[in-house]
C-alpha positions as semicolon CSV with decimal commas, in nm:
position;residue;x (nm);y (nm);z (nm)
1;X;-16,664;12,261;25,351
2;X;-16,443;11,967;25,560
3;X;-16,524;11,984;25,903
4;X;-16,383;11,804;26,188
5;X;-16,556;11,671;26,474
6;X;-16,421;11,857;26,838
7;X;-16,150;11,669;27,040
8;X;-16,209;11,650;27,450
9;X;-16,665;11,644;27,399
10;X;-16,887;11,461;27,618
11;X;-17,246;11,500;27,400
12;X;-17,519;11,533;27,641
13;X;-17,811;11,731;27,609
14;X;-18,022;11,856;27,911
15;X;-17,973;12,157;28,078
16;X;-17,930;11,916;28,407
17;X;-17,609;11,749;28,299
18;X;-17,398;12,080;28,262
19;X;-17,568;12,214;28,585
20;X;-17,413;11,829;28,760
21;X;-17,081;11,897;28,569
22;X;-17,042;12,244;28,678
23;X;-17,114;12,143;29,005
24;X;-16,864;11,891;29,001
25;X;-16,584;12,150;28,892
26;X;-16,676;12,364;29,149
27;X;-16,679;12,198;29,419
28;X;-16,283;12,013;29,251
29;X;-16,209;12,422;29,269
30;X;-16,196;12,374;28,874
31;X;-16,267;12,674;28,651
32;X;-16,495;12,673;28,321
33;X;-16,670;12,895;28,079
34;X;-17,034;12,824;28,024
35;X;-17,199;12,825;27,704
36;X;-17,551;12,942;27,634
37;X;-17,727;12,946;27,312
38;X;-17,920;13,290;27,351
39;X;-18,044;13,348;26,971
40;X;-18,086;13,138;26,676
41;X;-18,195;13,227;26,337
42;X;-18,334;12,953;26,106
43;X;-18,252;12,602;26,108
44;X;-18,047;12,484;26,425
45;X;-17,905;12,144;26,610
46;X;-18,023;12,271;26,971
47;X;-18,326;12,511;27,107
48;X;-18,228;12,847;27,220
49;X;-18,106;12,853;27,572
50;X;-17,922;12,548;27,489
51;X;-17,629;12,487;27,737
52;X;-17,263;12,321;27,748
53;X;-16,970;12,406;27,895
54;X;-16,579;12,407;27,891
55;X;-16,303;12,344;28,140
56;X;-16,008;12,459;28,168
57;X;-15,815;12,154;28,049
58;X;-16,002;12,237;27,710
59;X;-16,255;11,971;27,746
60;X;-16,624;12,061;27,637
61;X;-16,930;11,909;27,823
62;X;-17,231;11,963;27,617
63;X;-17,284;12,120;27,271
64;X;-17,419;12,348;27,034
65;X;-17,385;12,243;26,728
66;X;-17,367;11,904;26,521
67;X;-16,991;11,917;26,546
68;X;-16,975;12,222;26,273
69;X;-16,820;12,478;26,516
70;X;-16,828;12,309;26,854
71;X;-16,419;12,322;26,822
72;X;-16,426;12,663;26,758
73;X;-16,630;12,739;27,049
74;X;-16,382;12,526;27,263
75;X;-16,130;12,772;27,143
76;X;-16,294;13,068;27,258
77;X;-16,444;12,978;27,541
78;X;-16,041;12,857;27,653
79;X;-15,973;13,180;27,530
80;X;-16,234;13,369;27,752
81;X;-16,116;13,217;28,057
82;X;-15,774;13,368;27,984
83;X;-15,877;13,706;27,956
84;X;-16,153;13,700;28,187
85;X;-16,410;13,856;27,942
86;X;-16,773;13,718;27,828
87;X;-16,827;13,741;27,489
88;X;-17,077;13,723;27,247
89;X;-17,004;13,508;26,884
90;X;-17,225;13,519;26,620
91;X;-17,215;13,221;26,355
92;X;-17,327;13,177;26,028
93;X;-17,515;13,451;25,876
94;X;-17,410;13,798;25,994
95;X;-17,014;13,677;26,086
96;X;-16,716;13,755;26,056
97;X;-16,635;13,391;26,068
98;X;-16,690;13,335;25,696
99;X;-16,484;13,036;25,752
100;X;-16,732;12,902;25,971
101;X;-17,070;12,824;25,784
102;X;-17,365;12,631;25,913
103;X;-17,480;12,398;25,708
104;X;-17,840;12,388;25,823
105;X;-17,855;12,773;25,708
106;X;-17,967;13,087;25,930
107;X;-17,742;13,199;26,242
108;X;-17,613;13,121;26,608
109;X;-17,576;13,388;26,857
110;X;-17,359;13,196;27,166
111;X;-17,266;13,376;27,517
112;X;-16,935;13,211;27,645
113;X;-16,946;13,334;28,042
114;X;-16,593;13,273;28,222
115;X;-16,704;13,340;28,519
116;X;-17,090;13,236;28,614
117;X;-17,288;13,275;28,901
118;X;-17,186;12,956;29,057
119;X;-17,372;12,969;29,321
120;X;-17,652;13,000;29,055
121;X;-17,554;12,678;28,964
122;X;-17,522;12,501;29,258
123;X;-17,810;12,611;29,372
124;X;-18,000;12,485;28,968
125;X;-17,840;12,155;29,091
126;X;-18,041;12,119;29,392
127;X;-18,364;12,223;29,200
128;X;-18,296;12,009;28,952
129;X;-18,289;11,673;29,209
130;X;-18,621;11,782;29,394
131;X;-18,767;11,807;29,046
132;X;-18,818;12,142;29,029
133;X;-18,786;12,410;28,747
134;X;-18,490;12,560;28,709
135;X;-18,419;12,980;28,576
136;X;-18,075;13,097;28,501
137;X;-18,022;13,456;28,421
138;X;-17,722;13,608;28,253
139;X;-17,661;13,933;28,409
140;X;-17,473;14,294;28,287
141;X;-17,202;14,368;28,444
142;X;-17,296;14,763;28,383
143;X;-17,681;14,729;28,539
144;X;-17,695;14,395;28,716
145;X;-18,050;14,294;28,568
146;X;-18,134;14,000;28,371
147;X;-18,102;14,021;27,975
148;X;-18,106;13,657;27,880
149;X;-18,320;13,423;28,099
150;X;-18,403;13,096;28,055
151;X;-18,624;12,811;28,251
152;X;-18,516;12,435;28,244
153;X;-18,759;12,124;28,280
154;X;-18,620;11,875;28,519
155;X;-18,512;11,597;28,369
156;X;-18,777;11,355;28,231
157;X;-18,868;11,037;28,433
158;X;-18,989;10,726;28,254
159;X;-19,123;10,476;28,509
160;X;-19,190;10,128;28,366
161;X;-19,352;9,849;28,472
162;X;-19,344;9,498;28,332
163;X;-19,176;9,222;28,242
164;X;-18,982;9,022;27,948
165;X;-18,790;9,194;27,621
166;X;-18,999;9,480;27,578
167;X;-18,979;9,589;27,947
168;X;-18,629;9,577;27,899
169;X;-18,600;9,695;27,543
170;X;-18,819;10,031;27,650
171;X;-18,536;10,062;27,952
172;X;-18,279;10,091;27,777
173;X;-18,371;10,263;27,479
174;X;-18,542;10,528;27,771
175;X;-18,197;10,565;27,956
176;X;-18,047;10,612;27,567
177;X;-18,307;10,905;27,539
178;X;-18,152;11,113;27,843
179;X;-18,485;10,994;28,018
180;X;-18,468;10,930;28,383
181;X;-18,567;10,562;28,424
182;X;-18,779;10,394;28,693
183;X;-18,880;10,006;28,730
184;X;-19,115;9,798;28,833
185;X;-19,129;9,421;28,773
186;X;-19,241;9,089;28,939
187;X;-18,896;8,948;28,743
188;X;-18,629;8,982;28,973
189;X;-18,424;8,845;28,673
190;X;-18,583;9,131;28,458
191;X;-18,482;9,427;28,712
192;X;-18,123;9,265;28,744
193;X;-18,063;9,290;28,394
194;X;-18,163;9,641;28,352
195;X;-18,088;9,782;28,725
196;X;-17,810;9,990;28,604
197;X;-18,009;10,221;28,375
198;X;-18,228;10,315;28,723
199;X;-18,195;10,675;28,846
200;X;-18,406;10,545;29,165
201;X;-18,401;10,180;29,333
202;X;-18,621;9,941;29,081
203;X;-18,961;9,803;29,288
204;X;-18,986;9,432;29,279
205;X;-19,380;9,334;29,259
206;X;-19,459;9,074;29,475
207;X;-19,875;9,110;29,403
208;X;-20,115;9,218;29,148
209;X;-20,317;9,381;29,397
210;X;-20,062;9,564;29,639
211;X;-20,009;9,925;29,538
212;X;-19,685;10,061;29,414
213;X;-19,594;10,411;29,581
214;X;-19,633;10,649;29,315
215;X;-19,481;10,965;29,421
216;X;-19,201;10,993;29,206
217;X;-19,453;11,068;28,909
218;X;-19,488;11,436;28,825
219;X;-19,560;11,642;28,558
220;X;-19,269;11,589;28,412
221;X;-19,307;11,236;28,391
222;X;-19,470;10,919;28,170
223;X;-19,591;10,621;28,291
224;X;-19,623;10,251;28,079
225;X;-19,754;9,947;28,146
226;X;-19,531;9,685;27,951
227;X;-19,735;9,341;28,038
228;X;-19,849;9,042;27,814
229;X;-20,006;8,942;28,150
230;X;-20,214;9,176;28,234
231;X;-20,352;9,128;28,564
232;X;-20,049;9,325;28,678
233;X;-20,241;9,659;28,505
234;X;-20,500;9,754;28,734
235;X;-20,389;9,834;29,057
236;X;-20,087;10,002;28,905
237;X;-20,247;10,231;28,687
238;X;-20,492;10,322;28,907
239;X;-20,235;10,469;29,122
240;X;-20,066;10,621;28,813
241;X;-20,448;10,827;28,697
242;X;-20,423;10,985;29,071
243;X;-20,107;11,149;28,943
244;X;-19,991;11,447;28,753
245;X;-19,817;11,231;28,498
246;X;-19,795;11,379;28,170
247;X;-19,829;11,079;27,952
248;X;-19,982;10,699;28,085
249;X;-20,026;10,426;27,873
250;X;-20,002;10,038;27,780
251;X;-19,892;9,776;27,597
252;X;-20,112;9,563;27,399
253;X;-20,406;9,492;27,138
254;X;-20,752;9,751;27,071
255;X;-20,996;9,486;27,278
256;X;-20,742;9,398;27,497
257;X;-20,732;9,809;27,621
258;X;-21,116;9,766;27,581
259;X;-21,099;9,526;27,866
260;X;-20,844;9,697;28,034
261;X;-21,062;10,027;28,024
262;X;-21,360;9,847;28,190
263;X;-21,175;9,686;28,437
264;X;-21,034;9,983;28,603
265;X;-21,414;10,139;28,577
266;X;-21,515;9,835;28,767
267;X;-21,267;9,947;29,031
268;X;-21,391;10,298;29,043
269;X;-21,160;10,458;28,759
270;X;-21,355;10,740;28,673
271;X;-21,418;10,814;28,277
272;X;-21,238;11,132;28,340
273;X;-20,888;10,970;28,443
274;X;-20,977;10,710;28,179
275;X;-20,939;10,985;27,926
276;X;-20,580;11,020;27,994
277;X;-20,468;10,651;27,983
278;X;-20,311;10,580;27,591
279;X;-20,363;10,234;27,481
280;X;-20,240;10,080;27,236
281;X;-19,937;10,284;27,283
282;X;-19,702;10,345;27,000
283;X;-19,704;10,545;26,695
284;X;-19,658;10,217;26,450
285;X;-19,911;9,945;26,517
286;X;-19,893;9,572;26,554
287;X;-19,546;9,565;26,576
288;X;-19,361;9,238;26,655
289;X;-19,015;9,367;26,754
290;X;-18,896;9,442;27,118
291;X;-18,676;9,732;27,019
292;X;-18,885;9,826;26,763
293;X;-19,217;9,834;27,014
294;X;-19,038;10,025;27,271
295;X;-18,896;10,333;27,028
296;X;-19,248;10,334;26,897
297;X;-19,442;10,351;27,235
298;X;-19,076;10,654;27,315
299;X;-19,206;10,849;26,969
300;X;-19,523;10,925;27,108
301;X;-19,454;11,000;27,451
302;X;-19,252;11,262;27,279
303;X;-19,475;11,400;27,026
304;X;-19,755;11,400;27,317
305;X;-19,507;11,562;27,593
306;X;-19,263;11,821;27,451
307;X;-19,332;12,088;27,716
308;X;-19,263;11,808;27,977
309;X;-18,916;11,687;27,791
310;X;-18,794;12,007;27,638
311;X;-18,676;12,301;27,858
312;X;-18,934;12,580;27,882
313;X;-18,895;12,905;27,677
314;X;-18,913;13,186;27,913
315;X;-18,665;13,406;27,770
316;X;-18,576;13,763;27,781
317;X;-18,388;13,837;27,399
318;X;-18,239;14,189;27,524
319;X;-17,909;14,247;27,344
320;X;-17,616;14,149;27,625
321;X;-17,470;14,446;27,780
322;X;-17,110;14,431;27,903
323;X;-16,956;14,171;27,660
324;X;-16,720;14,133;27,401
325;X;-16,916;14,098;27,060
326;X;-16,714;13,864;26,852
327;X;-16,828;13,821;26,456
């Protein structure tokens, strides 16, 4: 089957991007329809509880699919704000949308909400920038209670510090992973070139042994070290083990992490906290390439941190009263 990619779609991915662009059509007195994924069957593009959202000049933030029936979901949810109803559309096995197959197999259950608890959503938005958790429920309109419920991670914060191409590389291939970035550097010509991908102000390091503040690390958060020079290390990632980060580690060889181990015990790192510090990092050793280096070291905070990067599943899979069933 010839499908055709949406018109009017801004891909992004975390739950914290459609809470900022609701917020921002809210408070423009802008109306939209938001989109959850509330049950999947088999294979799938997104998790359940999945969000996006469309406006009413047809344009979709967010989506649900690889492009196989994100149009079609633009057209109902513009439909739905029409008519005022929710409604619940079922693709792939199970449809009525024959039409409509997904290609990865299995099904798609999506709720298309004209009219959400905004304040719900302003409120998420606020959560979301103290780094808290975020719930949404989807409520009956017959009972009030909760039938769908869902909890959101904060966004995840990469904080960096280092120098040269990999410091950069990691950067930007960390801002092209959704990830909030954070920087550190004694290069003033290093933060300069990569300032823009901060969600924070970068930290220009003026001396191996004067201690970065740390508190924007939380469990939702990684932490690398991204120095050929490595003198930088120990002050910094002492501060970083007195944490809750989720993932710490640094660049370079077996012995040189060996050394780097020892040193920090010398400075009373306990083995404990040394436990949690990942060195080499990277899923593909000896690598020579910036780019290459910095995706590796991204790969396995990843595979190491899902609960941290992924939203959480706390979900409540009652069948939605009060909506129109479609398919």
């Amino acid at each position: 089957m010839q499908t055709f990619p949406p018109e009017g779609i801004t891909y992004t991915e975390h739950a914290a991007d459609i809470v900022s662009k609701a917020s921002e059509l809210i408070k423009s007195g802008r109306r939209f329809a938001l989109i959850t994924s509330v049950g999947i069957e088999g294979g799938a593009a997104r998790d359940v509880g999945s969000l996006a959202l469309v406006s009413d000049d047809d344009r979709m933030t967010g989506y649900l699919s690889n492009g196989c029936i994100d149009r079609d979901i633009q057209h109902h949810a513009m439909g739905a704000l029409e008519t005022g109803q929710k409604a619940l559309i079922r693709y792939g096995d199970g449809s009525r949308y024959a039409d409509l197959k997904l290609p990865c197999g299995g099904a798609l259950d999506v709720l298309i909400d004209p009219n959400p608890d905004l304040n719900a959503l302003l409120n998420a938005k606020q959560s979301f920038q103290r780094r808290c958790p975020v719930t949404l429920a989807f409520r009956s309109e017959e009972t009030g209670s909760p039938t769908y419920q869902f909890t959101y991670a904060p966004p995840f914060r990469l904080y960096l510090a280092g120098r040269g191409a990999i410091f950069r590389a990691a950067a930007k291939a960390g801002h092209a992973a959704g990830f909030d970035i954070c920087l550190l550097s004694p290069e003033a010509e290093d933060l300069a070139a990569v300032n823009h991908l901060a969600s924070i102000p970068p930290v220009h390091l003026t001396s191996p042994d004067k201690v970065a503040a740390m508190d924007a690390l939380d469990e939702h958060s990684a932490f690398l070290t991204l120095f050929h020079d490595h003198d930088w290390e120990p002050s910094l990632l002492k501060a970083a083990l007195q944490t809750k980060a989720s993932f710490i580690g640094s660049l370079g060889s077996r012995r040189t992490h060996a050394m780097r181990c020892e040193t920090l015990r010398q400075i009373g790192v306990s083995d404990d906290e040394l436990a949690r510090l990942r060195g080499p990092i990277g899923l593909v050793p000896s690598l020579r390439n910036a780019s290459f280096i910095a995706i590796s070291a991204l790969a396995e905070i990843v595979g190491n941190c899902p609960a941290s990067i992924q939203q959480a599943g706390d979900i409540w899979p009652a069948e939605f009263e009060g909506v129109q069933r479609n398919g």
